[in-house]
VOMI-49464 format. One record per residue: chain; y, x, z of N, C-alpha, C in turn; residue number from 1. Coordinates in nm, 2 decimals, always signed. Atoms other than C-alpha are relative to their C-alpha. Example, Ala and Ser with C-alpha at 12.3 -4.5 7.8 and 13.67 -1.06 7.14 Angstrom:
<atoms>
c A	n.north -0.12	n.east +0.09	n.up +0.00	ca.north -0.45	ca.east +1.23	ca.up +0.78	c.north +0.12	c.east +0.09	c.up +0.00	k 1 $
c A	n.north -0.11	n.east -0.09	n.up +0.00	ca.north -0.11	ca.east +1.37	ca.up +0.71	c.north +0.11	c.east -0.08	c.up +0.08	k 2 $
</atoms>
This chain:
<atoms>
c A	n.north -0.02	n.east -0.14	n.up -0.01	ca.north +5.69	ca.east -0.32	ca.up +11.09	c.north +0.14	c.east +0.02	c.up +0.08	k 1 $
c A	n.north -0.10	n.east -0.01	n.up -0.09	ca.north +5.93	ca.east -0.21	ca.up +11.38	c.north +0.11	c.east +0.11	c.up -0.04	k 2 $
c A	n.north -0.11	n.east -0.12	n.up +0.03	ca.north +6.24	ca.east +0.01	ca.up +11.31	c.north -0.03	c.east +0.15	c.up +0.05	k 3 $
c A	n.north +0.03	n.east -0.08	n.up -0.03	ca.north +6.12	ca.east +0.30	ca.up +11.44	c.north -0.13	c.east +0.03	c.up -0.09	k 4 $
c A	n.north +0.10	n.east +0.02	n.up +0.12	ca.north +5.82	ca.east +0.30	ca.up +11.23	c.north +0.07	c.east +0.00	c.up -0.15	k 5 $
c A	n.north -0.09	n.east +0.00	n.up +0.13	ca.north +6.02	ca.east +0.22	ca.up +10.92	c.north +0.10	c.east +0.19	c.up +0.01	k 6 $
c A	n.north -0.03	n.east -0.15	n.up +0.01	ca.north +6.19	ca.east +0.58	ca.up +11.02	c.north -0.06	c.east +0.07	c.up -0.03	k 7 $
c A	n.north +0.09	n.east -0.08	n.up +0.04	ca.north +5.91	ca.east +0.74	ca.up +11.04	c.north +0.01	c.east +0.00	c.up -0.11	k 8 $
c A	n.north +0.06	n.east +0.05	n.up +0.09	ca.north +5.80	ca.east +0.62	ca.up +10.72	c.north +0.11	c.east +0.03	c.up -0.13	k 9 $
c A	n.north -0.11	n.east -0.08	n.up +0.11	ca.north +6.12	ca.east +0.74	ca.up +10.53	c.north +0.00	c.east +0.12	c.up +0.04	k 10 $
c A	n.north +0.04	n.east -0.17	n.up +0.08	ca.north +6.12	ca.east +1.10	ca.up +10.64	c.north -0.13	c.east +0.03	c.up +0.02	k 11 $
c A	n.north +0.14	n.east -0.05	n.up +0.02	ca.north +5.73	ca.east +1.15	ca.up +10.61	c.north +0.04	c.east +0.00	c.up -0.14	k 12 $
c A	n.north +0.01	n.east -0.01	n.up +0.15	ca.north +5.83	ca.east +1.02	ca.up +10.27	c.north +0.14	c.east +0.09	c.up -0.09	k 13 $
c A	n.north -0.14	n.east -0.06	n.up +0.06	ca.north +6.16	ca.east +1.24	ca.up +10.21	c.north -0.08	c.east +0.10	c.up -0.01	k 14 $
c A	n.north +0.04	n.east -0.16	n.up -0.01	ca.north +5.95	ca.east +1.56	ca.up +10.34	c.north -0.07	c.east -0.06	c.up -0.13	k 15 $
c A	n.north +0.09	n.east -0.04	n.up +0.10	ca.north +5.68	ca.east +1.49	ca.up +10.04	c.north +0.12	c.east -0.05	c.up -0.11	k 16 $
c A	n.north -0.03	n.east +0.01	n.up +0.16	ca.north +5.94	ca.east +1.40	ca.up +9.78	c.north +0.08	c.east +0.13	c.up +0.05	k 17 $
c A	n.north -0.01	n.east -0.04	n.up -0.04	ca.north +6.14	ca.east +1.69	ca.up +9.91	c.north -0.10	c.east +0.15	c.up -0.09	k 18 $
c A	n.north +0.11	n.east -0.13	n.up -0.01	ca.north +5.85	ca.east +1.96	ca.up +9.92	c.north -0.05	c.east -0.03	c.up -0.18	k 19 $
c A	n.north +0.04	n.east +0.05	n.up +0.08	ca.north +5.72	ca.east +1.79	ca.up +9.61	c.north +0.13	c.east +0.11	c.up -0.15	k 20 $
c A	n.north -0.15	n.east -0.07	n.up +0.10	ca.north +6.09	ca.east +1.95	ca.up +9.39	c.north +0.05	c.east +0.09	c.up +0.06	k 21 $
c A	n.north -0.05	n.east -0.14	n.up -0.01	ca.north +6.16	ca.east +2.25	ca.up +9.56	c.north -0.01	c.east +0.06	c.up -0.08	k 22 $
c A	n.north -0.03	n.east -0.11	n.up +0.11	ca.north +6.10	ca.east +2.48	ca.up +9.29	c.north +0.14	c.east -0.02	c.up -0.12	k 23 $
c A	n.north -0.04	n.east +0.03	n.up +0.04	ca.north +6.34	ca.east +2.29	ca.up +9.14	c.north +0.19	c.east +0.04	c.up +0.00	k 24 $
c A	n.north -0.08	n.east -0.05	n.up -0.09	ca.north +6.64	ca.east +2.41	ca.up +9.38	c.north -0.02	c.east +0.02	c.up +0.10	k 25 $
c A	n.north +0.01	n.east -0.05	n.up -0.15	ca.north +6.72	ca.east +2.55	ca.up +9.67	c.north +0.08	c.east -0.12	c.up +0.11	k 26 $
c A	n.north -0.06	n.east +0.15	n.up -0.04	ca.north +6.89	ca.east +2.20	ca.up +9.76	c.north -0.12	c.east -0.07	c.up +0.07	k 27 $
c A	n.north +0.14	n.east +0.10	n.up -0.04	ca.north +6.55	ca.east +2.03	ca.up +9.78	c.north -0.09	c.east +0.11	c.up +0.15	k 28 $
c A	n.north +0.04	n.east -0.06	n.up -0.17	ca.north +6.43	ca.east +2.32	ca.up +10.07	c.north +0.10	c.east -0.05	c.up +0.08	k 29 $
c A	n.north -0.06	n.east +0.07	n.up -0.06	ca.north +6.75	ca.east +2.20	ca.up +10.25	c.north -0.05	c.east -0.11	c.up +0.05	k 30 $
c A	n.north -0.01	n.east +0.14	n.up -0.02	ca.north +6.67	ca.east +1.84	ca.up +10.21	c.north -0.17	c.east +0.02	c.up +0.06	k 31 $
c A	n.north +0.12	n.east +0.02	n.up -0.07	ca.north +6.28	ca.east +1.93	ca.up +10.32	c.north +0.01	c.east +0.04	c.up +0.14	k 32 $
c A	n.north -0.01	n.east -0.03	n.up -0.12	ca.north +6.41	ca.east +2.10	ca.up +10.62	c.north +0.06	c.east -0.10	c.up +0.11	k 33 $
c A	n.north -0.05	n.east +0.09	n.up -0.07	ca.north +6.64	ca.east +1.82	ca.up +10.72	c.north -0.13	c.east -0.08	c.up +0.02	k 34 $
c A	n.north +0.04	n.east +0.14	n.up +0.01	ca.north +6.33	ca.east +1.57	ca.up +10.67	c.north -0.08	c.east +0.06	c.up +0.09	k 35 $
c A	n.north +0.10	n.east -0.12	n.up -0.07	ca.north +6.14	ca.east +1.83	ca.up +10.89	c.north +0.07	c.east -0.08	c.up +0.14	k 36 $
c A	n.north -0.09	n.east +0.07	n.up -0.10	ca.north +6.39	ca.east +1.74	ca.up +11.14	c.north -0.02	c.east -0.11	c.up +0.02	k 37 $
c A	n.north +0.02	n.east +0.20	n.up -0.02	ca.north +6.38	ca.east +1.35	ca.up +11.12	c.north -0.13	c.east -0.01	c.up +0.05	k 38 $
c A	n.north +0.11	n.east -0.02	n.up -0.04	ca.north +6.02	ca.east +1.40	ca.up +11.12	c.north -0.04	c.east +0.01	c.up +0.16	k 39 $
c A	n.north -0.04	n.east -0.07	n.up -0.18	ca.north +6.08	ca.east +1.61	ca.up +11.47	c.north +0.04	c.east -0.14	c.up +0.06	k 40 $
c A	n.north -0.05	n.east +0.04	n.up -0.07	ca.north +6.27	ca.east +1.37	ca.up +11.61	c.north -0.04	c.east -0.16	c.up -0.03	k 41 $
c A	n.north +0.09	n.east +0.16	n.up +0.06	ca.north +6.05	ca.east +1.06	ca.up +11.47	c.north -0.12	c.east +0.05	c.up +0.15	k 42 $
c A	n.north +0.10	n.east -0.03	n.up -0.02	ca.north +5.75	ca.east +1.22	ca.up +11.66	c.north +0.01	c.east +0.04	c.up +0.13	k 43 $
c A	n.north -0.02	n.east -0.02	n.up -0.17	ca.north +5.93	ca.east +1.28	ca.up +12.03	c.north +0.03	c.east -0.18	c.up +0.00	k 44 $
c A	n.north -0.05	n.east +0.13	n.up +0.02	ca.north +6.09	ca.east +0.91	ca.up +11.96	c.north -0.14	c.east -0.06	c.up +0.04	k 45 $
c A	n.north +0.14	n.east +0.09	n.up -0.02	ca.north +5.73	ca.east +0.75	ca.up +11.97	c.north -0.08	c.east +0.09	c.up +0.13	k 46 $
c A	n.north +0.06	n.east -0.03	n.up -0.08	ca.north +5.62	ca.east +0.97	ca.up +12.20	c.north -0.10	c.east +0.13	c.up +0.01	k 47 $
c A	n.north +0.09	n.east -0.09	n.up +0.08	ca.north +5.37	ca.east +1.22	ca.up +12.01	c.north +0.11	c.east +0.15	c.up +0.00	k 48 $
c A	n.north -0.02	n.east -0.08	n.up +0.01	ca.north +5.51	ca.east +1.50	ca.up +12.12	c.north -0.04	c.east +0.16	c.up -0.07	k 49 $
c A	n.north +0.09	n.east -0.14	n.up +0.06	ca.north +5.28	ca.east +1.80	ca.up +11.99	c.north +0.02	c.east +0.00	c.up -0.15	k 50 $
c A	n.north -0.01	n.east +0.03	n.up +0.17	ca.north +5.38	ca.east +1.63	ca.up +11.59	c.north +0.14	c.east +0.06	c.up +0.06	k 51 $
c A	n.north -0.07	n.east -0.05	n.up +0.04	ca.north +5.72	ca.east +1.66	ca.up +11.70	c.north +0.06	c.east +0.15	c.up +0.03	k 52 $
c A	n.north -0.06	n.east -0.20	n.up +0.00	ca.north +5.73	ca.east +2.07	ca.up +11.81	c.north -0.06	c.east +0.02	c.up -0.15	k 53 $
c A	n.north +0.11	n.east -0.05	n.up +0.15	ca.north +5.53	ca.east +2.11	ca.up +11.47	c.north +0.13	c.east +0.00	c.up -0.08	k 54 $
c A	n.north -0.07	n.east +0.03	n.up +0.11	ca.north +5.75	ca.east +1.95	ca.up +11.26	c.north +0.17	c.east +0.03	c.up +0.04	k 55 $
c A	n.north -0.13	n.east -0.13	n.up +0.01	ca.north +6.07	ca.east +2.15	ca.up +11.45	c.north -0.06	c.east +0.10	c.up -0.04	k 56 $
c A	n.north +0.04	n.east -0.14	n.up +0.04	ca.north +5.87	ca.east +2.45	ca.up +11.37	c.north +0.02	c.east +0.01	c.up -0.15	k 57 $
c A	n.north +0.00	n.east -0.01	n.up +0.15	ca.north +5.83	ca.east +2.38	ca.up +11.01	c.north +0.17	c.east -0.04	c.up -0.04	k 58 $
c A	n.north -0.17	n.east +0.00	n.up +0.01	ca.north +6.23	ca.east +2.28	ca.up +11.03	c.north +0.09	c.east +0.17	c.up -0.07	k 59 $
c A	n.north +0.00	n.east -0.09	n.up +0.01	ca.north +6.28	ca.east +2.62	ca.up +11.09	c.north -0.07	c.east +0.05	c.up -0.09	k 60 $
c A	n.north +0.08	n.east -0.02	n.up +0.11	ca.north +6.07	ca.east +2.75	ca.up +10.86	c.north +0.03	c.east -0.02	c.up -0.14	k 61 $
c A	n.north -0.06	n.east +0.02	n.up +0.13	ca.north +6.20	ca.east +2.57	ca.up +10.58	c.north +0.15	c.east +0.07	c.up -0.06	k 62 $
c A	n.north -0.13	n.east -0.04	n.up +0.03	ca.north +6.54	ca.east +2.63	ca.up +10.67	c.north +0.02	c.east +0.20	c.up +0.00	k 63 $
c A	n.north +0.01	n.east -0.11	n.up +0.06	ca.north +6.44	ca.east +3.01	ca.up +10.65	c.north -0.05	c.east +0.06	c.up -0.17	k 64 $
c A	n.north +0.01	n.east +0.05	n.up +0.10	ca.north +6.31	ca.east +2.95	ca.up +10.32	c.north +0.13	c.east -0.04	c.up -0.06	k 65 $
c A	n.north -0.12	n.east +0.05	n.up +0.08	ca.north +6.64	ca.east +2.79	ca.up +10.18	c.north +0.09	c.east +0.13	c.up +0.04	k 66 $
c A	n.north -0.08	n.east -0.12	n.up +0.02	ca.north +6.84	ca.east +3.11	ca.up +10.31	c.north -0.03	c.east +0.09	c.up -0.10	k 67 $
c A	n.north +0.05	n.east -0.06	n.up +0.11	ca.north +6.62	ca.east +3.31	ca.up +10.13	c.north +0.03	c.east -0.01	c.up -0.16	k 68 $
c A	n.north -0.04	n.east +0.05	n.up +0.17	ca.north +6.62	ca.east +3.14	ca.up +9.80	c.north +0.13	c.east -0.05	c.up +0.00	k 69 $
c A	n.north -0.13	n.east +0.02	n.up +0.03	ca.north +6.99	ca.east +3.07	ca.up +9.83	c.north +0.04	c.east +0.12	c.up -0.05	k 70 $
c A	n.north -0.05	n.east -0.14	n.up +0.04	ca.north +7.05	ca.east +3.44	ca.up +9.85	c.north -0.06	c.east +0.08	c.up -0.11	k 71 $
c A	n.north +0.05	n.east -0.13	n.up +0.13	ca.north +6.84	ca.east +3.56	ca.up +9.55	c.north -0.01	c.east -0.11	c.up -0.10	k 72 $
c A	n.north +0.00	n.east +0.10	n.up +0.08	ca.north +6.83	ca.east +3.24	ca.up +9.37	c.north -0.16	c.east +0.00	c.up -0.08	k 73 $
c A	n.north +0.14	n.east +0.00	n.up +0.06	ca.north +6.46	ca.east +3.27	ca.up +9.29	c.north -0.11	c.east -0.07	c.up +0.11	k 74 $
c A	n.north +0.06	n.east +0.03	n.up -0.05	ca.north +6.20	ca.east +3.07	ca.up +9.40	c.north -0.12	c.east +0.05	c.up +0.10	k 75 $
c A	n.north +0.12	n.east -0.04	n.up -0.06	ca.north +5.94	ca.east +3.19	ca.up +9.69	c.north -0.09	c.east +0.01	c.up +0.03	k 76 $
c A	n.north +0.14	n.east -0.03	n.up -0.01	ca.north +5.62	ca.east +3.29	ca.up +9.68	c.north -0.09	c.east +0.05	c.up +0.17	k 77 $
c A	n.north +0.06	n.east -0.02	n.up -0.10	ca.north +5.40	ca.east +3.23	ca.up +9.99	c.north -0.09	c.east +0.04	c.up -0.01	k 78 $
</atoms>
């Protein structure tokens, strides 16, 4: 398994531990958005570009999500 692969393969598995404990804090949306990110830039890295606009989109996304529940301290309901 090549180093790049091996990245992948940590934030695919940050976003599901991550997404997995958000309700838990508004730390764990952070850390899903960052893994959103790695993701992103896992997914231009190999080449697979169309995974990595997705997974900047859901970056964003999250990281609107963590504003949210920073500022009301309650969890969000999609």
């Amino acid at each position: 398994m090549d180093a790049l692969t091996l990245f992948g393969l940590a934030s695919v598995s940050l976003m599901l531990l991550f997404y997995t404990y958000e309700d838990a804090s508004h730390w764990c949306v952070l850390g899903f958005a960052a893994a959103c990110v790695l993701g992103s830039v896992y997914g231009f890295l190999q080449g697979a570009w169309p995974f990595g606009v997705v997974e900047g989109i859901w970056a964003l996304i999250a990281l609107k999500r963590w504003q949210k529940r920073r500022l009301t301290g309650a969890p969000i309901k999609v």
